[in-house]
N, C-alpha and C positions, 0 to 999 in steps of 0.2 A: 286792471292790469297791476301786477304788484312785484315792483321791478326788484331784483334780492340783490343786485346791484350795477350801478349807470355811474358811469362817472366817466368826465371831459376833461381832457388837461392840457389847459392855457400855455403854450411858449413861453419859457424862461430864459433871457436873453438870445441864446442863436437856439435853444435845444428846440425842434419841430412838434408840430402839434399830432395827437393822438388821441383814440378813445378805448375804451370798452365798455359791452353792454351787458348783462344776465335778466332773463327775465322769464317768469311764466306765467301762463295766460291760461283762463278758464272759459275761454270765448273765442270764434274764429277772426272776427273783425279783428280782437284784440291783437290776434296772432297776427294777420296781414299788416296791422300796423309800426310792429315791428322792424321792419325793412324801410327805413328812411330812406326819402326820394327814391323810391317805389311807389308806383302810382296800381295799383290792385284790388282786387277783393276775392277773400275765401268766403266760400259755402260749401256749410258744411253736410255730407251724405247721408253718412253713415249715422243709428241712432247710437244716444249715449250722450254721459257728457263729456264734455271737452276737455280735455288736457292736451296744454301744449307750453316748452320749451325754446327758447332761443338764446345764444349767444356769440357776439359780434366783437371783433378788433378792426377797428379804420386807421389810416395811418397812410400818408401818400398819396388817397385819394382809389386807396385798396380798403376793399371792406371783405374781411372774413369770415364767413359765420358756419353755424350748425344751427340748423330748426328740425326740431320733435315732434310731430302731433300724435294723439293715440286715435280720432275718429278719419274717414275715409273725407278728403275734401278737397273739392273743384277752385283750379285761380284762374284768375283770368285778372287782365290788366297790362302793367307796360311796366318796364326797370328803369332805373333810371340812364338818363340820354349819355350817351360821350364813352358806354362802358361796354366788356364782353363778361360775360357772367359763365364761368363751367360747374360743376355741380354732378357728387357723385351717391348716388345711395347707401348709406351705412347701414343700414336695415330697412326690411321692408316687408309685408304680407299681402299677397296679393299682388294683381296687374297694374301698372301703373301707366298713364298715358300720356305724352311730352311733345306736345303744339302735334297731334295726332299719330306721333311713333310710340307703338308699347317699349318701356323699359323694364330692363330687367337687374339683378342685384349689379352686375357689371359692365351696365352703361352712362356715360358719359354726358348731360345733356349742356348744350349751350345754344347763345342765345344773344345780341347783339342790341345795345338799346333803342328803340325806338320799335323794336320789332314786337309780336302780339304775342302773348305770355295768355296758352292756354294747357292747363296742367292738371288731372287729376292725379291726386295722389291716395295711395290704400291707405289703410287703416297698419298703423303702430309704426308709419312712417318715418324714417331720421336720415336727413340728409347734410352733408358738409358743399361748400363752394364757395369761391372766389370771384369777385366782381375787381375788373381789371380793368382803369383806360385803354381803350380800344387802339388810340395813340402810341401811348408808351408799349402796349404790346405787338402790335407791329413793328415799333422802331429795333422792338430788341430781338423780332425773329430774323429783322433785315440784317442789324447789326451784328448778331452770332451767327447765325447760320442761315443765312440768305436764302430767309422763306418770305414768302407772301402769304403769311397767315390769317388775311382778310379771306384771301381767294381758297386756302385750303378747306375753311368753316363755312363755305359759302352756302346754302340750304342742305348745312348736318347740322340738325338741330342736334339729334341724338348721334352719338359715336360710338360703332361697337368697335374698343380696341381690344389687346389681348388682356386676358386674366390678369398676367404679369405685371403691364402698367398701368391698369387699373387701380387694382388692390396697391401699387406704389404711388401710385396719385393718391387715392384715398389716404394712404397711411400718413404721407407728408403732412395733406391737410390737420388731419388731423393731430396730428405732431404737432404741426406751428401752433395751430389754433390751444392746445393746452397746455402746452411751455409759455408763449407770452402771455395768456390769460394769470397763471400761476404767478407771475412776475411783470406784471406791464409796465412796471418804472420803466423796466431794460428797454422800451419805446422811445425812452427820453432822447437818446442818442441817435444823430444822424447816421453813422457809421452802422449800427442794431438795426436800423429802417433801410436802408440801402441794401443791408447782405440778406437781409430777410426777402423783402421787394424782388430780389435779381432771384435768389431761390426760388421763390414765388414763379416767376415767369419759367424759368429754365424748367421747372414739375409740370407744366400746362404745357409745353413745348411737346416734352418729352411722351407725354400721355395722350397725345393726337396726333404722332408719328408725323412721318413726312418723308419724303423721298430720300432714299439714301443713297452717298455718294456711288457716282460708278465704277469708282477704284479709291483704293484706301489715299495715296496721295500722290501726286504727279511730281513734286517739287525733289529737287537733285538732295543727293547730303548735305553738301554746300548748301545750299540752300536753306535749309532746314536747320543747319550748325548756326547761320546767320540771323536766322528768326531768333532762336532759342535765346543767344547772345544778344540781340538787340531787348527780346522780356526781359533777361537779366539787368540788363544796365535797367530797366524803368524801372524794374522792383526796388534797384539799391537808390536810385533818384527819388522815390516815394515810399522809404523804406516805413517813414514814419504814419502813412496812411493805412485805413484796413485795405486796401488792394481786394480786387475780385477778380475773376479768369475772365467777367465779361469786362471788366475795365481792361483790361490789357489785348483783347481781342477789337475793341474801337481805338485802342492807342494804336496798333499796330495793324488795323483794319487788313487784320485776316480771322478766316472764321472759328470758329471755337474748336470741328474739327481737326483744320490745318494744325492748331496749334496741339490740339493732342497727339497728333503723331509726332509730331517734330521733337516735343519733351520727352515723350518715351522714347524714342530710335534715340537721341542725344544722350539724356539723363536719363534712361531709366525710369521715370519717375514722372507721373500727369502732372500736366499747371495746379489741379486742384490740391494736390497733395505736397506740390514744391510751396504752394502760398498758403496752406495751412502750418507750413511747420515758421514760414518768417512770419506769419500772426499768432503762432505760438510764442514765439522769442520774442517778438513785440511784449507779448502780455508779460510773459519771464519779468522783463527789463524794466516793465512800468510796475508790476509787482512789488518790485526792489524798492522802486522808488516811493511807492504808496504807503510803506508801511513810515514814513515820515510824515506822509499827506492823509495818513487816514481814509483811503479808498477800500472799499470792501473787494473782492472776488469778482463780485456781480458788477459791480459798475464798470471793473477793469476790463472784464470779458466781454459786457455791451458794448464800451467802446471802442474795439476793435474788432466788433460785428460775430459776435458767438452770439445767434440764441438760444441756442438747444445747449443748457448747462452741464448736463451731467454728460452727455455727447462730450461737449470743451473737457471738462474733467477728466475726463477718463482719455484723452488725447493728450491732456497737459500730463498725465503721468506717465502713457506709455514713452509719449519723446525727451520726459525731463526726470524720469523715476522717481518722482513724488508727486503729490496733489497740490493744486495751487493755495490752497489754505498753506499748506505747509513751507511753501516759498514766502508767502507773509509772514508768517512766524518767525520763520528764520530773520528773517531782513528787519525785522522787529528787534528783533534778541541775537546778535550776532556774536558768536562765540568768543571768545576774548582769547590774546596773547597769551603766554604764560612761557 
């Protein structure tokens, strides 16, 4: 196995621990052994030799990865215990078989640990997935949107959902997976592993549907003026944290729905888009002050939970009409008197 790069990174006083993996493999074994506490084995079908790919980001107790192989190969084995694993086809030739449902480019397979992991997969295979505490992803279908998402996964191993959230599941992953690989310091930050983590769950949510409400919202304007007002006041009480829609949906244990209508019928304007612009002025603000403290772009934008950079970029200039390079600059070099 000839790893092109592995590397583990040790807690520095509060900042949380992280990995990431790269690796390619000229062997099936090698390949199964790839997926740490995964207990498996591939064989391999098809002839020819082997080539195969993997890489992995952990963090949280989340592991996300992408595995390549080019021959046709059988798994069988068990994931590791305590986790739900989704998993979507990036490519693929040929029929592919998932604990005995064929999949096809636009399904969805999951998988629960402890449970029997029988897979063949075709030849010039590549698939992306997320291995998720079974725990924490429950608590947070309970907590936003008051699913039982134990019982909704219950023998679908495979999920055919629509094109649409498929191919938008697929693309996140794949998003996340090559923005932090590109930059995995930005892991070092709890605030970067938290907005990442909560995206994480909210794209698996969203990509296995789930009953939708039977009317948009029941709650008076009053009502709804007084939700909105009560987010308010907690955003400006923790104005100095990166705030997330699901942190203010368990402050105010109402569901992530409720509170999108309440902020558009009031503000115009979703939770996600009102607390991206106070973690934009967050970043503004410490910008300022960075260019005293020597903070880069990057570190400023991971700690207030951007990881998709050029996404932050391009957000920091539509709402502040310049690039946040250019806010450091400035507050570096601030134009003088005259």
């Amino acid at each position: 196995m000839n790893p092109t790069a592995l590397a583990s990174f040790d807690p520095v006083g509060d900042s949380p621990l992280y990995s990431m993996v790269r690796r390619e493999t000229h062997d099936a074994d090698e390949q199964a052994a790839c997926l740490r506490d995964w207990d498996q084995v591939y064989e391999q079908l098809s002839p020819g030799q082997f080539e195969g790919r993997f890489m992995e980001i952990c963090f949280r107790g989340i592991q996300l990865f992408r595995e390549v192989t080019n021959q046709s190969v059988h798994e069988e084995g068990l994931m590791r215990a305590g986790d739900r694993v989704l998993g979507v086809p990036v490519a693929m030739q040929g029929q592919g078989y998932f604990c005995g449902r064929p999949i096809t480019a636009d399904a969805i397979m999951t998988m629960r640990g402890g449970e029997a992991l029988a897979f063949t997969a075709p030849e010039h295979f590549d698939v992306i997935a997320v291995s998720i505490p079974t725990d924490e992803l429950a608590r947070y279908a309970l907590d936003i949107e008051q699913r039982d998402i134990e019982h909704e996964l219950r023998n679908r191993p495979v999920i055919h959902a629509s094109a649409e959230h498929v191919n938008e599941f697929r693309g996140f992953l794949l998003t996340a997976l090559e923005s932090v690989s590109r930059t995995p310091t930005m892991l070092k930050y709890a605030a970067m592993q938290k907005a990442l983590e909560q995206a994480l769950l909210s794209s698996v949510l969203k990509a296995v549907g789930g009953r939708e409400a039977a009317s948009r919202c029941t709650e008076s304007p009053t009502h709804r003026h007084k939700l909105v007002a009560r987010a308010q006041d907690y955003m400006r009480e923790h104005v100095e944290e990166p705030l997330t829609v699901e942190d203010l949906c368990r402050a105010l244990q109402v569901s992530r729905r409720t509170l999108q209508y309440s902020f558009q019928e009031i503000l115009q304007l979703n939770p996600v888009s009102y607390l991206r612009a106070m973690r934009l002025n967050g970043v503004r603000r410490a910008l300022k002050a960075s260019a005293v403290q020597r903070q880069s772009v990057q570190d400023v934008a991971a700690r207030w939970g951007f990881w998709h950079l050029s996404h932050f970029a391009n957000d920091y200039r539509r709402m502040f009409g310049e690039l946040p390079s250019e806010t450091l600059r400035h507050s570096a070099h601030p134009a003088r008197l005259v």
